[in-house]
N, C-alpha and C positions, 0 to 999 in steps of 0.2 A: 821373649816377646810373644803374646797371643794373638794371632790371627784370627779375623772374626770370619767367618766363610757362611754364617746366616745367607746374605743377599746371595752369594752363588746356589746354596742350596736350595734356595727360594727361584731359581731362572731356572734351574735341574727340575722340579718340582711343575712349576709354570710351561715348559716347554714338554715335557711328559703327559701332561692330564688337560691341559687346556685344549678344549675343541670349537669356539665361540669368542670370536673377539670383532669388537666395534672399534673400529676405525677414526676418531675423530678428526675431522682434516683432510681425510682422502681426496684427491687429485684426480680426475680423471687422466692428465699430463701424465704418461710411458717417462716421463725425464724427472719428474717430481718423485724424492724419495721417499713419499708416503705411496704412493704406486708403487715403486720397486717393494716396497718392506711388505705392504698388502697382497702382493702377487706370490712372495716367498714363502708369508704362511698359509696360502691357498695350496703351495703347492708340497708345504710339507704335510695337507690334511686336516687343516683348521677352514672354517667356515668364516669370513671375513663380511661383515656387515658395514657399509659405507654410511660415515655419517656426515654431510656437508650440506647444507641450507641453500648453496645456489649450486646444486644438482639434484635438489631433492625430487623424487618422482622418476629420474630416471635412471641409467645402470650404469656400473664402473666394475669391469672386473666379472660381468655378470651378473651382478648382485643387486638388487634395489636401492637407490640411496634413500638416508631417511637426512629428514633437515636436524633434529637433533635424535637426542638420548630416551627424551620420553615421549617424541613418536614411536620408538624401535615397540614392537608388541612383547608381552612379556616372555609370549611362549617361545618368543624365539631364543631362549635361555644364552645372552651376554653373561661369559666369564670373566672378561679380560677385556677393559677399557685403554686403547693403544692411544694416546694424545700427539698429537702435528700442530700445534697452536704455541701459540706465545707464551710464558710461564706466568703473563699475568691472569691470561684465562684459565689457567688448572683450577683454578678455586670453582668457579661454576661450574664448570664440568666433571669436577671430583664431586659437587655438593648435588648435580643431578642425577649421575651414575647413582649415587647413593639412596634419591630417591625413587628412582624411578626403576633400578635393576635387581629385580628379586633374587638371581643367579648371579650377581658379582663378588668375584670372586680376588681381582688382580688390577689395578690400575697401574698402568705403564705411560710414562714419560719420555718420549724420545731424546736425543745428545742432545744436549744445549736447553733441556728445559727440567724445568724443578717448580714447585710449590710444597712448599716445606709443611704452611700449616694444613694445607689442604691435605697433604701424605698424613699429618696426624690426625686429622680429623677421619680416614678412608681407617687407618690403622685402628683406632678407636673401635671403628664398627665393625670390625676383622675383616678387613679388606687387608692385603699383602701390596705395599705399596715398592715399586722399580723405579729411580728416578733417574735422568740424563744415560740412558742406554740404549742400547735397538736390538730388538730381537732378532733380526738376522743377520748381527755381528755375534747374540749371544747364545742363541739357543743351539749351532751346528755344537759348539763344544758341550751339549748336555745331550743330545738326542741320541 
C-alpha cells in the first residue's frame, strides 16, 4: 500500500518558509482558539495579520485588525490565509484571498472546516490548500 505524504510535505514546506499569515476570524478572547493558534505563530516568528469586521481599526495581538482580506494593503505581502469561520464561508473567503492577495501562497482551514470546491478552485490558481488542521498541532512536528 502507498502512502501519500504530499499534505505532510506541503505543512514541512508551509511551517519552514511562511512569514505572513492572515488570520480570518481572530478573537480578541485569550480563551478563543483562533487567539491561542495566532499568538503561537507570532511566537514561532511569523507576522500574524488580524482579520475580523467588528474589531476592525483596532488591535489583537498587537497588530491592526483589518475587517476583511481586501482591506489588508498589498504590501503587507499575506502568504498563508488561516480560516476560524464556518465551512460554509471558505468559499468567499478562499475567492477573495484569490483576488485580492498578490503573495498567496497557502490557504489553511482550521479542525472541523473544509470547502472542498473552494480548495480546488485556490489549487487551480496554485495556491497549496490544508484543510480541517491547525498549525499549532502541525507545524512543532516540521520545524
Amino acid at each position: 500500500m502507498d502512502i501519500d505524504t504530499t499534505e505532510d510535505d506541503d505543512i514541512a514546506r508551509i511551517a519552514r518558509t511562511t512569514r505572513v499569515v492572515a488570520v480570518v476570524g481572530l478573537s480578541p478572547n485569550e480563551a478563543r482558539a483562533s487567539w491561542g493558534v495566532a499568538r503561537y505563530l507570532q511566537a514561532i516568528g511569523m507576522k500574524v495579520i488580524p482579520v475580523n469586521p467588528g474589531h476592525a481599526g483596532h488591535q489583537i495581538l498587537g497588530e491592526e485588525v483589518y475587517a476583511t482580506l481586501s482591506d489588508i494593503p498589498a504590501d503587507r505581502g499575506v502568504e498563508m490565509v488561516d480560516i476560524f469561520h464556518r465551512s460554509e464561508a471558505v468559499s468567499e473567503v478562499v475567492d477573495e484571498a484569490l483576488a485580492h492577495l498578490p503573495d498567496l501562497k497557502v490557504i489553511w482551514t482550521q479542525l472541523g472546516i473544509r470547502g472542498d470546491q473552494a480548495a480546488t478552485r485556490a489549487r487551480k490558481a496554485g495556491v497549496t490548500v490544508i484543510q480541517d488542521r491547525c498549525p499549532k498541532i502541525e507545524f512543532p512536528r516540521h520545524r
